[in-house]
One Martini backbone bead per residue (centre of mass of N, CA, C, O) as a GRO file, in nm:
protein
  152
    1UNK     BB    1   8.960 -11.732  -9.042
    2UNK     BB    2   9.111 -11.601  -8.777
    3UNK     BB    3   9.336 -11.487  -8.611
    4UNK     BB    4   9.549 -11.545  -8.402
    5UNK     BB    5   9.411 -11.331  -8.146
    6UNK     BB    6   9.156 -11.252  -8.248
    7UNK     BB    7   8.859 -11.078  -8.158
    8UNK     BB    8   8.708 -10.973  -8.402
    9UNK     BB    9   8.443 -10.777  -8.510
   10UNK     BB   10   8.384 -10.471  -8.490
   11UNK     BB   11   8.232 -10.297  -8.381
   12UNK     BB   12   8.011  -9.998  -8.442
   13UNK     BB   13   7.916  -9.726  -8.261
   14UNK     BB   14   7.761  -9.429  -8.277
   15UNK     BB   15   7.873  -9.386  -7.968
   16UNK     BB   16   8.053  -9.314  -7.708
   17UNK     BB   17   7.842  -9.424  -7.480
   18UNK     BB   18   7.759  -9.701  -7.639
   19UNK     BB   19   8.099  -9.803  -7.609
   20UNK     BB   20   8.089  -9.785  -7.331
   21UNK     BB   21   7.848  -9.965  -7.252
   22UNK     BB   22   8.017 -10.211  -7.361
   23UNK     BB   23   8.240 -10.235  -7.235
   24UNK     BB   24   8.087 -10.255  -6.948
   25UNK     BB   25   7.971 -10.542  -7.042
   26UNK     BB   26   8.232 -10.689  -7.088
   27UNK     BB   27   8.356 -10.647  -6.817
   28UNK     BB   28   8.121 -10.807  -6.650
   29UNK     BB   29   8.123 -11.092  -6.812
   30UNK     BB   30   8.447 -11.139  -6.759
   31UNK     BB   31   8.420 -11.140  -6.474
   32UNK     BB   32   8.160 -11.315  -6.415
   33UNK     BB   33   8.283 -11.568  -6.525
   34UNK     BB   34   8.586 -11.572  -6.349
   35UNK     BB   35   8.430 -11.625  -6.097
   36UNK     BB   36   8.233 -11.876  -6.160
   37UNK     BB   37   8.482 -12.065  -6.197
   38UNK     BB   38   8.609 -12.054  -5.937
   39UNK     BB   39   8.356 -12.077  -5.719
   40UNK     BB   40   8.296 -12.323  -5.796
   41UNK     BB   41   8.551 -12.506  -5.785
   42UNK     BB   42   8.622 -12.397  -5.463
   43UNK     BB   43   8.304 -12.377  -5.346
   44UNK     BB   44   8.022 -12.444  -5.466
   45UNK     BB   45   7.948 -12.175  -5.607
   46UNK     BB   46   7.832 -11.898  -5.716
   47UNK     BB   47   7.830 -11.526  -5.767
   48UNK     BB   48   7.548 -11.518  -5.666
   49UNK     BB   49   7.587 -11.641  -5.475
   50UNK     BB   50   7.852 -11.467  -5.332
   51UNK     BB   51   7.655 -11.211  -5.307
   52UNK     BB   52   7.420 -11.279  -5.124
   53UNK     BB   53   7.626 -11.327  -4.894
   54UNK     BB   54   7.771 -11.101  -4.871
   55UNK     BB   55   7.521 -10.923  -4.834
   56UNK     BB   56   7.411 -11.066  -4.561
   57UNK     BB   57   7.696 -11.047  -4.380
   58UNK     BB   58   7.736 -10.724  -4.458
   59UNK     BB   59   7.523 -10.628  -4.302
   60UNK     BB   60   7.338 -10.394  -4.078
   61UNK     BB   61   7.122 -10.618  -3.961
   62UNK     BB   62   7.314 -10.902  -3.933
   63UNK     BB   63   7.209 -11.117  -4.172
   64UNK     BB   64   6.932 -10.965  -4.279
   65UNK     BB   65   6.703 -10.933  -4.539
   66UNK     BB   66   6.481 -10.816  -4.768
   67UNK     BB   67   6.420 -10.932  -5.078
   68UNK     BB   68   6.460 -10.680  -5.216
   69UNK     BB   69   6.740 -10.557  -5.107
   70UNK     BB   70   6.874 -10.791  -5.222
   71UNK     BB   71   6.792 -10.737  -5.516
   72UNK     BB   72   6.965 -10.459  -5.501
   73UNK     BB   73   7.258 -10.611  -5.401
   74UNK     BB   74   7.346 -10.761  -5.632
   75UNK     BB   75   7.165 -10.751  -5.912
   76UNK     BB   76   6.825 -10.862  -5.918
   77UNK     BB   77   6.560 -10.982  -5.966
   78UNK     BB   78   6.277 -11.116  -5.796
   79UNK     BB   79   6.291 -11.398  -5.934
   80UNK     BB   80   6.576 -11.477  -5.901
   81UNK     BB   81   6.582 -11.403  -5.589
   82UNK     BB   82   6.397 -11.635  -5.524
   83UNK     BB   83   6.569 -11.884  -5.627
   84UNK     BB   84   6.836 -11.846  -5.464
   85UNK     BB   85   6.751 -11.880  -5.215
   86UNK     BB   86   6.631 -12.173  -5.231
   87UNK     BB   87   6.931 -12.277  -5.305
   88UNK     BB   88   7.031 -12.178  -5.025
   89UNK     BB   89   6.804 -12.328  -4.854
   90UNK     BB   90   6.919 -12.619  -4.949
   91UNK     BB   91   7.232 -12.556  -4.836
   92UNK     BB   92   7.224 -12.426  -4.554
   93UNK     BB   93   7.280 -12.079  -4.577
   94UNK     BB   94   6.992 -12.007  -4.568
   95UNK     BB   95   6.708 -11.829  -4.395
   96UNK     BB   96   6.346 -11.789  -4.373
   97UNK     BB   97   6.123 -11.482  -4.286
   98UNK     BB   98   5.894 -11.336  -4.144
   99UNK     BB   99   5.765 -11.032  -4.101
  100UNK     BB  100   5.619 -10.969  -3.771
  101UNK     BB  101   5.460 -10.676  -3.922
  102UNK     BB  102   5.451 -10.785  -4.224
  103UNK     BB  103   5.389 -11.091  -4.371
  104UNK     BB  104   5.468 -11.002  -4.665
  105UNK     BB  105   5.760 -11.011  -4.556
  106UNK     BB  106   6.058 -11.141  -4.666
  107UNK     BB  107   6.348 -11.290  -4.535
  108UNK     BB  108   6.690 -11.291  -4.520
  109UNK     BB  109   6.939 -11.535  -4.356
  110UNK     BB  110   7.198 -11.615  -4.267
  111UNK     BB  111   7.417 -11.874  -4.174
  112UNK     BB  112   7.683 -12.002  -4.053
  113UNK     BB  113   7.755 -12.148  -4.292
  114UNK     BB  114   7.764 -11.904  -4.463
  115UNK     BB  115   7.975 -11.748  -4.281
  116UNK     BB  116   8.170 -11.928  -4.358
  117UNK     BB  117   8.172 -11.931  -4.691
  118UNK     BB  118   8.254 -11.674  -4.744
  119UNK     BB  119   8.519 -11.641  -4.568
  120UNK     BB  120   8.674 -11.845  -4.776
  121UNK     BB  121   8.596 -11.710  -5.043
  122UNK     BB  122   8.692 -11.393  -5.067
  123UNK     BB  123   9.009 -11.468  -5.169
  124UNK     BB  124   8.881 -11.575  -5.447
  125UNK     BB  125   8.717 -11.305  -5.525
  126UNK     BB  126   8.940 -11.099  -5.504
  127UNK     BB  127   9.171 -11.258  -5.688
  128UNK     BB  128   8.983 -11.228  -5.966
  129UNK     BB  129   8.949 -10.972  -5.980
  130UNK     BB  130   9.219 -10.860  -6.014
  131UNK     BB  131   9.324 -11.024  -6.232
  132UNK     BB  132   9.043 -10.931  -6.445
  133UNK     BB  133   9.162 -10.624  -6.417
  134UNK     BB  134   9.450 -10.655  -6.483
  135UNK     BB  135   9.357 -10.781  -6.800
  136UNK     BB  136   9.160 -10.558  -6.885
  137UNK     BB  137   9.438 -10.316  -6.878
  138UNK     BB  138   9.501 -10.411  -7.189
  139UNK     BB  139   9.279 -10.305  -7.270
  140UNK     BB  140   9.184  -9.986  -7.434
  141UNK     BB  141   8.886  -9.974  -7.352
  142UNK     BB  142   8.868 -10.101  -7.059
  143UNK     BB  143   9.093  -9.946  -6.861
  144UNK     BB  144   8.944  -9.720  -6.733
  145UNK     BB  145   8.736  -9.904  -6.564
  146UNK     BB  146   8.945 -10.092  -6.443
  147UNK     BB  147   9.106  -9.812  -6.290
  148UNK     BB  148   8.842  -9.786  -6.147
  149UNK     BB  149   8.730 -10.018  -6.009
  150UNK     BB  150   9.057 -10.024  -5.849
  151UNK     BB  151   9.138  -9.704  -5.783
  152UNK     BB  152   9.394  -9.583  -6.001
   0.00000   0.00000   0.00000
């Protein structure tokens, strides 16, 4: 059994860019686990669904996306965002509608409810996000990430 405070074997990469990009996958499961818990906790949404509803109320389309551009600002694949939206528009945070132009375009769109719920949440996911990047810049491997990302 390891000591306590020990946080497991090191692995060793080949390389220092594989190194750094395990770090940056490091740093990006355990922010976005600390967002999905408190988003949850305190707004009833995943860190996808936040990720989504700011995608599109903070768009300069007016807060409709189609659905491939959300699915690139996510970023999530396109069979995932498509369930997100699916119970997004079941919790009447979005709704969709095809493009009058082009049937084959399926749009999503933010509702009022959404941009409630948005609104809400934002001081709750900046303020996880400070907490998670300044806990990861005691971490020397995550440090200039979280730095760079903190824009330190």
């Amino acid at each position: 059994m390891p000591p306590a405070g020990a946080r497991g074997p090191r692995i060793e990469l080949p390389s220092p860019l594989e190194e750094r990009w395990q770090a940056l996958r490091r740093l990006e499961a355990a922010t976005h686990d600390a967002l999905d818990r408190a988003l949850q906790a305190e707004h009833g949404i995943s860190a996808s669904e936040y990720a989504a509803l700011a995608a599109l109320a903070y768009s300069d389309d007016g807060g409709h996306l189609r659905q491939q551009a959300l699915a690139d600002a996510i970023p999530l694949k396109q069979s995932s965002v498509s369930r997100l939206v699916a119970r997004l528009e079941r919790a009447g945070l979005t709704e969709r509608f095809l493009c009058p132009t082009d049937r084959r375009g399926v749009y999503t769109q933010i509702t009022a409810r959404g941009r409630e719920l948005v609104a809400q949440a934002r001081p709750t996911h900046r303020a996880v996000l400070e907490r998670a990047l300044a806990a990861a810049a005691t971490d020397p491997t995550l440090k200039p990430l979280a730095e760079q990302v903190r824009g330190d």
